[in-house]
Backbone as CSV, one residue per row, in Angstrom:
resi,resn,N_x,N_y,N_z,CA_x,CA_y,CA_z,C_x,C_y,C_z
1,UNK,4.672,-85.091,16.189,3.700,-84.634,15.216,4.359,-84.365,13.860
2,UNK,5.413,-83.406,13.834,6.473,-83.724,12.786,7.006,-84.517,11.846
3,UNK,7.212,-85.967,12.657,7.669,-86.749,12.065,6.430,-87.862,11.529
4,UNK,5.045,-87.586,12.177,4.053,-88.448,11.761,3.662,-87.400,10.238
5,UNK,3.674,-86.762,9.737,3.429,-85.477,8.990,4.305,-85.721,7.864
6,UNK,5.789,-86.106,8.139,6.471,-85.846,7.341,6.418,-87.461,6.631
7,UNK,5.705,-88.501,6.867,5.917,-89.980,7.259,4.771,-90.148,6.385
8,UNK,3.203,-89.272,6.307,2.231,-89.100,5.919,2.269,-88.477,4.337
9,UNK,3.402,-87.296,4.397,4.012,-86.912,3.243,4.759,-88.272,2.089
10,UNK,5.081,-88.601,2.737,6.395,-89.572,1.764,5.376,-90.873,1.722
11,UNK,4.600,-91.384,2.505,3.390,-92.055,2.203,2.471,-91.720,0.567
12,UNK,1.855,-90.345,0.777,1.267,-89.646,-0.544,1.698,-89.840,-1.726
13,UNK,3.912,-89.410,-1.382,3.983,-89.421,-2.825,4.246,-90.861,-3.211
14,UNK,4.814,-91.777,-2.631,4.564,-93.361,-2.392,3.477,-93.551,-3.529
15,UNK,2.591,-93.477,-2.963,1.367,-94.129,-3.639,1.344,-93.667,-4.870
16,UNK,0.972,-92.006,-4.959,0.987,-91.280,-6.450,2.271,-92.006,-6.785
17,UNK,3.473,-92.371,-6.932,4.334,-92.735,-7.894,3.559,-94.158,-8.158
18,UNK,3.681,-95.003,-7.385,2.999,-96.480,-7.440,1.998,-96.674,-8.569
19,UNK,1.191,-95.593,-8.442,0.092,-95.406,-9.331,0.455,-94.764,-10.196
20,UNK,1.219,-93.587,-10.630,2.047,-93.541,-12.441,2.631,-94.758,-12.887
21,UNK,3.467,-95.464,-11.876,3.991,-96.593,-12.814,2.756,-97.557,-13.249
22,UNK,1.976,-97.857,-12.232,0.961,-98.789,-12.137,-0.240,-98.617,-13.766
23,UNK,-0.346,-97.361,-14.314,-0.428,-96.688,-14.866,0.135,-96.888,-16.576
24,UNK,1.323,-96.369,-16.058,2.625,-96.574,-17.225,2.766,-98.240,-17.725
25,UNK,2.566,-98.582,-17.218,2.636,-100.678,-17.395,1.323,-101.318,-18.048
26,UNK,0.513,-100.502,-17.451,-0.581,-100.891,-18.158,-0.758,-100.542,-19.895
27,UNK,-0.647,-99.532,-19.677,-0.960,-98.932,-21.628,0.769,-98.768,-22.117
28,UNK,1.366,-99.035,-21.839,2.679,-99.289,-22.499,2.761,-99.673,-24.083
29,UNK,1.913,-100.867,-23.945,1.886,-101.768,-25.308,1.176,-100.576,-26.054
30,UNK,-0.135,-99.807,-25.508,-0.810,-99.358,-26.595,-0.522,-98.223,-27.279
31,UNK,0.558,-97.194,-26.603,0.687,-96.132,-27.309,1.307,-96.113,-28.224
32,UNK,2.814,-97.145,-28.279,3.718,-97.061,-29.732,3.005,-97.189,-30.568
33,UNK,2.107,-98.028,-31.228,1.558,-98.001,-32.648,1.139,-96.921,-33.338
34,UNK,-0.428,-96.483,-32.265,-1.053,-95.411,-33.519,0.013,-94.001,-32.592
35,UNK,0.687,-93.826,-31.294,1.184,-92.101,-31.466,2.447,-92.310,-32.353
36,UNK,3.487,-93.339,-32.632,4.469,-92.987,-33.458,3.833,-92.372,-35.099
37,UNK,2.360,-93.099,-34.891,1.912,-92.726,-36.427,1.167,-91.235,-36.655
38,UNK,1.150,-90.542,-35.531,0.681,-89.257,-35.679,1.020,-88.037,-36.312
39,UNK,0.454,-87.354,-36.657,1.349,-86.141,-37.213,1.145,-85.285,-35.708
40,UNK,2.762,-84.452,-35.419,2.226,-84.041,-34.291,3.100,-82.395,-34.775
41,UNK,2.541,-81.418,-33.820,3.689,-80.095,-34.405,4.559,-80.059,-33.895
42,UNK,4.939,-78.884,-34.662,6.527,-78.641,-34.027,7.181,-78.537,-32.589
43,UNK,5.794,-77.836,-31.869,5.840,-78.038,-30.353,6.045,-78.883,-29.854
44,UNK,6.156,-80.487,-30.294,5.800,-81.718,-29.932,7.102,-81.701,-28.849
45,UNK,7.226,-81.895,-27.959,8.552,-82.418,-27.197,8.891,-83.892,-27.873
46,UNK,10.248,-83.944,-27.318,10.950,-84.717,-27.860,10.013,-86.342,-26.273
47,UNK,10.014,-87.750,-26.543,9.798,-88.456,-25.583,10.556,-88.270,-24.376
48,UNK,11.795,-88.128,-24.241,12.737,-88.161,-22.870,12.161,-87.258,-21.980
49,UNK,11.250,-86.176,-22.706,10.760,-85.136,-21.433,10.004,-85.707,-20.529
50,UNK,8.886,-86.559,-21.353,7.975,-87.111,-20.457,8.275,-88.020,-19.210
51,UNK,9.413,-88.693,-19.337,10.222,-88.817,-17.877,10.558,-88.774,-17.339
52,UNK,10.977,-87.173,-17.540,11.384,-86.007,-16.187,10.117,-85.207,-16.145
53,UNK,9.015,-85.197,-16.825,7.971,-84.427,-16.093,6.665,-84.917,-15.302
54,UNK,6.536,-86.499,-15.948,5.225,-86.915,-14.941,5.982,-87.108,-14.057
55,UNK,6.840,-88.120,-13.783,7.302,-87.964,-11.942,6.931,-86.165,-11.240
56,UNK,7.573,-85.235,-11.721,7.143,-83.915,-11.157,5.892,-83.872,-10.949
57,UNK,5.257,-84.010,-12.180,3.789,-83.637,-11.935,2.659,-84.832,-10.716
58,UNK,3.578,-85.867,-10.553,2.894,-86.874,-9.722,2.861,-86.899,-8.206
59,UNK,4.866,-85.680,-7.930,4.704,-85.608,-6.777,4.335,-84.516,-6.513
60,UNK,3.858,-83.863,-7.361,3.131,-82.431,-7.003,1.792,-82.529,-6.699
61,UNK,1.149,-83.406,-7.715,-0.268,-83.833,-7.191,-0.041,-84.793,-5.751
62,UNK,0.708,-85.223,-5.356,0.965,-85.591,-3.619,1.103,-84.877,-2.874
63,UNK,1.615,-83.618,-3.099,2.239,-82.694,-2.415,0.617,-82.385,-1.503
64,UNK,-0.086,-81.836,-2.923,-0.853,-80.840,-2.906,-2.218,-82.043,-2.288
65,UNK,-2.525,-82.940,-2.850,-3.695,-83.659,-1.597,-3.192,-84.269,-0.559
66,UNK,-1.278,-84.396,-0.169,-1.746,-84.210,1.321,-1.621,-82.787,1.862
67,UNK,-1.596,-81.977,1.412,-1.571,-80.963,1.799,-3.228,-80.534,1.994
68,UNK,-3.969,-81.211,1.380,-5.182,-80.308,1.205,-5.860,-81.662,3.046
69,UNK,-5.503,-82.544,2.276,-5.769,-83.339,3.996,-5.363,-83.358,5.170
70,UNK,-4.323,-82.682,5.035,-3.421,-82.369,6.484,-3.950,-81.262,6.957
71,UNK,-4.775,-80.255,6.070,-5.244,-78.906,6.765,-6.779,-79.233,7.015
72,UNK,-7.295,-80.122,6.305,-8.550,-80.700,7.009,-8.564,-81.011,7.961
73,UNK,-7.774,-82.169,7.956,-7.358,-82.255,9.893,-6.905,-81.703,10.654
74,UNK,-6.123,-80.425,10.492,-5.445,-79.648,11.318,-7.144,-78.804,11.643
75,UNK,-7.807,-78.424,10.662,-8.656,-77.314,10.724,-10.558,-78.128,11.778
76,UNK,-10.251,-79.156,10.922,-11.430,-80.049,12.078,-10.862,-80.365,13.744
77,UNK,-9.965,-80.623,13.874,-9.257,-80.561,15.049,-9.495,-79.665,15.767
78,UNK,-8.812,-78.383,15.048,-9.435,-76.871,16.393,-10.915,-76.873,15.803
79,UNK,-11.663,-76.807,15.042,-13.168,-77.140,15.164,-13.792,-77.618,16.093
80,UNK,-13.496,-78.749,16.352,-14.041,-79.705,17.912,-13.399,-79.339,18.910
81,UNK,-12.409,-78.513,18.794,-11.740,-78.200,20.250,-12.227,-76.583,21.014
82,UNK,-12.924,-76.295,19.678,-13.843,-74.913,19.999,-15.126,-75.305,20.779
């Protein structure tokens, strides 16, 4: 059960990465033009962040819907077994 769980996990974030890059490839071409031309503030991060933070934020959103599906099924499971 463990290892189907943990197999189900690395599946999730699989896909969520698949789908940032899948993502990232697509609008590639379109952002250099008009965001280099923006005025942005001082807050602006520098670009290099953004490629140490969507990966985070992509396997966190994996984390967290299989997490939210693994307790569906854990929780429908003893449901029908009641």
């Amino acid at each position: 059960m463990i290892k189907r769980a943990f197999a189900s996990l690395i599946t999730w974030i699989v896909v969520f990465q698949l789908v940032s890059i899948t993502i990232g490839y697509v609008t590639r071409f379109g952002m250099y033009p008009w965001y280099g031309q923006l005025i942005k503030s001082s807050f602006t991060p520098p670009g290099y962040y953004f490629g140490i933070i969507w990966p985070i934020l992509y396997i966190s959103l994996a984390i967290l819907g299989w997490n939210q599906r693994w307790e569906h099924k854990v929780l429908s499971g003893l449901k029908n077994a009641a």
